[in-house]
N, C-alpha and C positions, 0 to 999 in steps of 0.2 A: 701817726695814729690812724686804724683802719675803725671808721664806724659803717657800723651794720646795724640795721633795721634790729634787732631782738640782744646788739652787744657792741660794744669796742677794743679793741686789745693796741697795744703798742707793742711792733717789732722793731728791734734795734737790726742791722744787716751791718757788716763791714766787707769791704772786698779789697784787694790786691791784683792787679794786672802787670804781668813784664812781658817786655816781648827782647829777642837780641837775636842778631841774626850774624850768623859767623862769616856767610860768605853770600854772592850771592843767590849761591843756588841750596845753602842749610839753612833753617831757619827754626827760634824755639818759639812757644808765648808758656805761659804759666796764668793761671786765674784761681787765687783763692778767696774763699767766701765765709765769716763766721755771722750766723744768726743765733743773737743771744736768747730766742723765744725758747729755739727747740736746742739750742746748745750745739749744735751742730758744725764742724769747718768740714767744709764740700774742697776738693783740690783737684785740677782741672791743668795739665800739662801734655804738651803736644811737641815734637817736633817732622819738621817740614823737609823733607830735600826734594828741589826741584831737579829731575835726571834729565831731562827734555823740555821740548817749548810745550806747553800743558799739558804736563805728564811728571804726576807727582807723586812720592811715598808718604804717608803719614804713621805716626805711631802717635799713641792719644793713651797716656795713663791716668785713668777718672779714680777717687776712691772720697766715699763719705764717710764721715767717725761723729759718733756721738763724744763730746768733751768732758760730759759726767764722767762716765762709769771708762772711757777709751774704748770700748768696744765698735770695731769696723760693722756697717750697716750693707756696704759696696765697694767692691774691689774689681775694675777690670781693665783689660789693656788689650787694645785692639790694634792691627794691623789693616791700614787701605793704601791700596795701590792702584794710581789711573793712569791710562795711555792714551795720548792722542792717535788715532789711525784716521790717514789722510787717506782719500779714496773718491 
């Protein structure tokens, strides 16, 4: 329970964390999130492959949905790539 000077509301959250790593240079995690205020699961998955000594690829598919009605609120999937340069 959140009180505030002029209100109080109760938010329920539930979450889910995996993480599993194939070898060791792939690596995934996953995070999902459901708040029963605004109805919402937020989903939050990544995977890692380390190509070098800190120097890594990542791929990150984010997307939130409202649970009422199913309609997608964010959808996106990003690509980063870093290299270490020794100098």
């Amino acid at each position: 329970m959140v009180d505030l000077p002029r209100d109080s509301f109760d938010a329920d959250v539930g979450f889910v964390r995996m993480r599993y790593s194939w070898s060791t240079a792939l690596f995934g995690s996953a995070f999902v999130q459901y708040n029963a205020q605004t109805k919402q699961l937020v989903t939050n998955a990544r995977i890692n492959l380390r190509y070098a000594p800190m120097s890594d690829v990542f791929l990150v598919y984010t997307e939130r949905r409202n649970q009422g009605d199913g309609i997608t609120n964010e959808r996106s999937v990003a690509l980063k790539a870093t290299k270490l340069f020794a100098f």
